[in-house]
Structures are given as structure tokens and as C-alpha cells.
N, CA, C and O of each residue as an XYZ file, in Angstrom:
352
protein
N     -30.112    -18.287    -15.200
C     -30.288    -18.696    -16.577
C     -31.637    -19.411    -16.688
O     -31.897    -20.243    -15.819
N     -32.604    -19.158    -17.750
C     -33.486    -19.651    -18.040
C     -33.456    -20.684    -19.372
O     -33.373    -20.242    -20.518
N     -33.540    -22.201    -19.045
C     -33.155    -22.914    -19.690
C     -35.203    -23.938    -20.378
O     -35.699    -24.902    -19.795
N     -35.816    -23.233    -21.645
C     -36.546    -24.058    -22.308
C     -36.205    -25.230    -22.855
O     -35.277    -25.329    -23.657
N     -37.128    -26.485    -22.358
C     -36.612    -27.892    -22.917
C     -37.314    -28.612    -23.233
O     -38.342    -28.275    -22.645
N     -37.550    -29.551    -23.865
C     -38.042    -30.357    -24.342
C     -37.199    -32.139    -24.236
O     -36.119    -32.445    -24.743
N     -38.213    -33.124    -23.346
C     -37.225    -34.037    -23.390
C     -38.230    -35.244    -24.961
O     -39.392    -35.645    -24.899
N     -37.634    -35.386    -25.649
C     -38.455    -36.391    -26.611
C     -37.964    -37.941    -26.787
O     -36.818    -38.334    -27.004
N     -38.798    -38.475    -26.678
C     -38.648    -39.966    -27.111
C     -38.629    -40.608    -27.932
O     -39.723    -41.117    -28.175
N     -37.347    -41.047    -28.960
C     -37.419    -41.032    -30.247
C     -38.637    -42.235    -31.076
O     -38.934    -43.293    -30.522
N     -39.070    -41.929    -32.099
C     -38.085    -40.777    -33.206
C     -38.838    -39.112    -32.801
O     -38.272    -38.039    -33.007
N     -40.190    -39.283    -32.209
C     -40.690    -37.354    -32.165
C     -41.484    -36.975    -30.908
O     -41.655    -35.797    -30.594
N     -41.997    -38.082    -30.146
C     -42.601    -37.874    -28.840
C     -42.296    -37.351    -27.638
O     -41.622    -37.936    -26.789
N     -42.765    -36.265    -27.525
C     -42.370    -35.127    -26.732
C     -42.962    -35.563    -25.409
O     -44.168    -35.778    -25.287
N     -42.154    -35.679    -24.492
C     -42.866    -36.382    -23.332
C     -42.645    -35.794    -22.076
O     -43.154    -36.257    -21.055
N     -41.824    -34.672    -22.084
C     -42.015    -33.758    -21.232
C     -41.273    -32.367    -21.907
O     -40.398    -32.431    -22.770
N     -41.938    -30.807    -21.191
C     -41.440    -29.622    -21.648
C     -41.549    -29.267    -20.340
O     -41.992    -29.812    -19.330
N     -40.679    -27.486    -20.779
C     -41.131    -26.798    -19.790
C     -39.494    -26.020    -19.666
O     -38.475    -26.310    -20.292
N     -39.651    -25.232    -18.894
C     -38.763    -23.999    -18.407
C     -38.146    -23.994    -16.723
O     -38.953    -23.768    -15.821
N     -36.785    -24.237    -16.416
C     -35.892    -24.350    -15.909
C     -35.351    -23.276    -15.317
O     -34.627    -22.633    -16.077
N     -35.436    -22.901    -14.347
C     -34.941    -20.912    -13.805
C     -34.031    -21.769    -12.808
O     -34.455    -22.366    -11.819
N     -33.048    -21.737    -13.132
C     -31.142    -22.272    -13.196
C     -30.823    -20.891    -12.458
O     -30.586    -19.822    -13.020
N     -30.878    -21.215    -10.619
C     -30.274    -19.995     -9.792
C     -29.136    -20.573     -9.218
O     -28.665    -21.552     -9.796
N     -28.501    -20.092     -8.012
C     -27.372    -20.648     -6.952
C     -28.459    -21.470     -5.784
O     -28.106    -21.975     -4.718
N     -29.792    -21.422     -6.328
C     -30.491    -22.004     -5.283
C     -31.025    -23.295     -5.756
O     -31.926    -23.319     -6.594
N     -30.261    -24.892     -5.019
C     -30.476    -25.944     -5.497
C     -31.703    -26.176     -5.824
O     -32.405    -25.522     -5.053
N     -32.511    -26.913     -6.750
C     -33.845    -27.271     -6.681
C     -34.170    -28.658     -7.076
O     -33.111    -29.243     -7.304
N     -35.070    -29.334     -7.231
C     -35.202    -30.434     -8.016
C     -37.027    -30.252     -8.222
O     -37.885    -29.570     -7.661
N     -37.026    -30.881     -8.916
C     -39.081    -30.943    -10.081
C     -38.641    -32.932    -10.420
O     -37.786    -33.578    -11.026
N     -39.789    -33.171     -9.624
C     -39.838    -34.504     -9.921
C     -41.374    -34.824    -10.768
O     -42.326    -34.137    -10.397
N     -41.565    -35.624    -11.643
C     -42.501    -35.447    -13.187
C     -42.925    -37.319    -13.026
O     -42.284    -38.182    -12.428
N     -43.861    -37.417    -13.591
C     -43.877    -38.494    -14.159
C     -43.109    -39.480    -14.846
O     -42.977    -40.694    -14.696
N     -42.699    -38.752    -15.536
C     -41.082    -39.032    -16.816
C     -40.054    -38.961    -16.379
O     -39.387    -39.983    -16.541
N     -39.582    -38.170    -15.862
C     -38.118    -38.148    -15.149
C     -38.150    -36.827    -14.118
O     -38.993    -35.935    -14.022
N     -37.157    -37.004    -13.535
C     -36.569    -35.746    -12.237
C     -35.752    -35.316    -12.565
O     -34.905    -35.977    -13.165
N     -35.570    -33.632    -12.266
C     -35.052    -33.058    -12.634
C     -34.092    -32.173    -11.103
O     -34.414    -31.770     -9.985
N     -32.752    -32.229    -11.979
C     -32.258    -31.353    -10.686
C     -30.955    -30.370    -11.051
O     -29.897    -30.818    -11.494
N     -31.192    -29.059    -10.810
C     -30.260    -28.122    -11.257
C     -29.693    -27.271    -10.279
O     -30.289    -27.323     -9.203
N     -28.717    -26.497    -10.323
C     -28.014    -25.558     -9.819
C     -26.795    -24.609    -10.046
O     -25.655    -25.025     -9.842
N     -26.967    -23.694    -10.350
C     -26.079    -22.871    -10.772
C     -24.929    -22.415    -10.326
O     -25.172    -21.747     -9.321
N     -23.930    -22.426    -10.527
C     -22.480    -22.486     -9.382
C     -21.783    -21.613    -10.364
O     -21.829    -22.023    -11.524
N     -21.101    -20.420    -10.139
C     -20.456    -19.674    -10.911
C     -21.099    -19.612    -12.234
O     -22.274    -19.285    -12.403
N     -20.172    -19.983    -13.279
C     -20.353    -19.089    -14.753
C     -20.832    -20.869    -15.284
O     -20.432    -21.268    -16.377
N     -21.579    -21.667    -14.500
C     -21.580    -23.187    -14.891
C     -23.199    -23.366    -14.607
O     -23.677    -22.329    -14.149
N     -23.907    -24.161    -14.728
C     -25.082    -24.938    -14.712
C     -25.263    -26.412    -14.634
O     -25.382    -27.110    -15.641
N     -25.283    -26.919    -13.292
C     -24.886    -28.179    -13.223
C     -26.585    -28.701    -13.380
O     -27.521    -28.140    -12.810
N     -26.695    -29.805    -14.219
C     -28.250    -30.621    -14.427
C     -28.177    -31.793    -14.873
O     -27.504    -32.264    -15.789
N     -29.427    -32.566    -13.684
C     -28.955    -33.878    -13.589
C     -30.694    -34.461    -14.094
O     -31.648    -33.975    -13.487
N     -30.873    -35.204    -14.894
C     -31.832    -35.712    -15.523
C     -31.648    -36.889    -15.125
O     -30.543    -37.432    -15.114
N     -33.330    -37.721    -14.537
C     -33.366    -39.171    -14.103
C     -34.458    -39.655    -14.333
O     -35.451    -39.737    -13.611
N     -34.131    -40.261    -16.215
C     -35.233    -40.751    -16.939
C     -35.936    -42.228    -16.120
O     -35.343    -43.304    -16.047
N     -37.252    -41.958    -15.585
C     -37.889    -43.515    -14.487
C     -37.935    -44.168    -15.771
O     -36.720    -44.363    -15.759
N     -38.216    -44.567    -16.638
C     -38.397    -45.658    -17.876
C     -37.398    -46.460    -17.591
O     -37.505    -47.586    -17.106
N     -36.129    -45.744    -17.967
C     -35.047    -46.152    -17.825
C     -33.702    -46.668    -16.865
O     -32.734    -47.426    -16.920
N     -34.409    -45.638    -15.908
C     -33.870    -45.871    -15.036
C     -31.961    -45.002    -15.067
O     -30.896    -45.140    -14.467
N     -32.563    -44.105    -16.219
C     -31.022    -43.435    -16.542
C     -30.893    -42.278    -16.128
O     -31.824    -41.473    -16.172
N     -29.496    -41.941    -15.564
C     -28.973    -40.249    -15.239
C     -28.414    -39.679    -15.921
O     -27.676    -40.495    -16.474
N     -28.198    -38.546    -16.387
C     -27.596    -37.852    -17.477
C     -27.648    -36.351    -16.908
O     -28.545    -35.554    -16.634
N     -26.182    -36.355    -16.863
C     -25.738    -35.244    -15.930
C     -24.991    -34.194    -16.950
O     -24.216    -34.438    -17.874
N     -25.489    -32.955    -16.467
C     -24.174    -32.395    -17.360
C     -24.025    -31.068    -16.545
O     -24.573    -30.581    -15.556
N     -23.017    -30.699    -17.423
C     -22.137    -28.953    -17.188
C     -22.491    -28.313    -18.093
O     -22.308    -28.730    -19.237
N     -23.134    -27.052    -17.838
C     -23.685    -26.153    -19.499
C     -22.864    -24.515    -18.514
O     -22.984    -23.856    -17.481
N     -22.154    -24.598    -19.630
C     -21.885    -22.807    -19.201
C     -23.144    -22.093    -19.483
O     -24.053    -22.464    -20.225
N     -23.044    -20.770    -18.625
C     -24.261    -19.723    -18.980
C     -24.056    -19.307    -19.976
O     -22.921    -18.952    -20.291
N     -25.165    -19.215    -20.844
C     -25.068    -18.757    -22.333
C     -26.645    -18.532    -22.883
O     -27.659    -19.072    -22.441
N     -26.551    -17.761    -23.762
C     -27.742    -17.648    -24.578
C     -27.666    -18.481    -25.779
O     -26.524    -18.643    -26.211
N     -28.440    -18.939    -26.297
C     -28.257    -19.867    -27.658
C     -29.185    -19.192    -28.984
O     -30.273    -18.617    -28.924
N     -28.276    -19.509    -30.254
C     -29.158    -18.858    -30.878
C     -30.277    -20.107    -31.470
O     -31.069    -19.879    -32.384
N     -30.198    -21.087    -30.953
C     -31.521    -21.711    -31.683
C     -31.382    -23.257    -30.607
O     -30.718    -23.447    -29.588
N     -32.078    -23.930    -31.175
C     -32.203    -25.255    -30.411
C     -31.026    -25.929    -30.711
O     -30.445    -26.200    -31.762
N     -30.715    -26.231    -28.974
C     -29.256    -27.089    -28.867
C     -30.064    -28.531    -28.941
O     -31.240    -28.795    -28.693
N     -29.085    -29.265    -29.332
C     -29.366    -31.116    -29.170
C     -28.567    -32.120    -28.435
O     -27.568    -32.606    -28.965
N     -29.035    -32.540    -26.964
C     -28.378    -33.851    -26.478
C     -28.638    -34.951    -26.792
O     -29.814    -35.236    -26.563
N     -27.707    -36.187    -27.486
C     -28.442    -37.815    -27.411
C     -28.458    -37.947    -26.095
O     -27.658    -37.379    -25.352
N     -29.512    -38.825    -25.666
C     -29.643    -39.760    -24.517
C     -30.487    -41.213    -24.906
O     -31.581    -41.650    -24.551
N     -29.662    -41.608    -25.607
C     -29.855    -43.119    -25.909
C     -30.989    -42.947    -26.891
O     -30.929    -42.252    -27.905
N     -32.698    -44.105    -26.222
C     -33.647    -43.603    -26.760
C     -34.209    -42.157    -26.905
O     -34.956    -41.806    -27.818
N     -33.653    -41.168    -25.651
C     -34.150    -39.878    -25.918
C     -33.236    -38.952    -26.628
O     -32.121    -39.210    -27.080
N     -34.050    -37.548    -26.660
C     -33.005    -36.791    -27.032
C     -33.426    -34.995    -26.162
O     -34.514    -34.419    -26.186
N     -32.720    -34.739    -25.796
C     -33.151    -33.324    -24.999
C     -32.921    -32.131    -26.344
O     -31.874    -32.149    -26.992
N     -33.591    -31.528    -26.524
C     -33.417    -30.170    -27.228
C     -33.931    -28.988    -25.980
O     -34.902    -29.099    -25.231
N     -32.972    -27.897    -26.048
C     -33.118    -26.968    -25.559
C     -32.848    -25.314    -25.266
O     -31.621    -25.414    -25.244
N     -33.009    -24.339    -25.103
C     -32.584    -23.354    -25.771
C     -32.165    -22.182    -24.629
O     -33.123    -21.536    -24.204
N     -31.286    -21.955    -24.271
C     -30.793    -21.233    -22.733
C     -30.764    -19.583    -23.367
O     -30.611    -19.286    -24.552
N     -30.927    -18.775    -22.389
C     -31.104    -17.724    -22.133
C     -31.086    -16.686    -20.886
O     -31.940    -17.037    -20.072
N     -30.364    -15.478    -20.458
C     -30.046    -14.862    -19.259
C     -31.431    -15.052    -18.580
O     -32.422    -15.714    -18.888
N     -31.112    -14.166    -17.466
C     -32.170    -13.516    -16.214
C     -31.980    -12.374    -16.166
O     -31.033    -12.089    -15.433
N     -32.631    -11.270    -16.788
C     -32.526    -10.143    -16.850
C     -33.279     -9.415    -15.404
O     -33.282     -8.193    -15.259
């Protein structure tokens, strides 16, 4: 699954982007802003976000899916928008 994201800092400051290729092969991308760490396990997408500002984790479960437009997570001051799509 190819997961486009955007993490923003409210109310509109976009403070990190970028594209996510969500395999069975663990990875992590560590950023200025936060670390990132994903892995794909069956029909699931496990991703674990670790905002340094904050010092916060924000973990989640996303089934594989295509979306038809921008999804929205709160994370306190932030907010993740992002838009998932197969691996053809």
C-alpha cells in the first residue's frame, strides 16, 4: 500500500510530507519532525508516528484500502491527512 501524507501543525503548517510504500518489510524514516515506522501484516498496516516536539507516539491500524479523498487524524496540536492507495 502506498500511503501519501502530510503531517501539519495546527492551524495549516505543513511540516512534513511525503509517500510511505507500506510492505511486509519492516522499515522506519527518521526526519527532523518525527519518525516514522510501518509494516504491513496481512490485510492491516501497522504505523507508528514519533512527533520529537512532543515527544508523542501515535500508533495506529489502517486496513488496506484506497481512499477516495483525504482522510483526517487529530493528534493533539497536529493533524495527519492522508490518502492510501494499492501497489499495482
Amino acid at each position: 500500500m502506498i500511503v501519501e501524507f502530510g503531517l501539519v501543525k495546527k492551524p495549516q503548517d505543513v511540516v512534513l510530507s511525503g509517500n510511505l510504500y507500506i510492505t511486509a518489510e519492516e522499515r522506519f524514516q527518521e526526519t527532523k519532525v518525527a519518525d516514522i515506522w510501518h509494516k504491513l501484516d496481512g490485510s492491516d498496516a501497522h504505523l507508528k508516528y514519533t512527533i520529537h516536539e512532543n515527544k508523542m507516539d501515535w500508533v495506529f491500524l489502517m486496513p488496506v484500502h484506497e481512499s477516495d479523498g483525504w482522510e483526517v487524524v487529530e493528534m493533539n496540536e497536529y493533524f495527519l491527512q492522508f490518502k492510501c492507495k494499492s501497489i499495482t
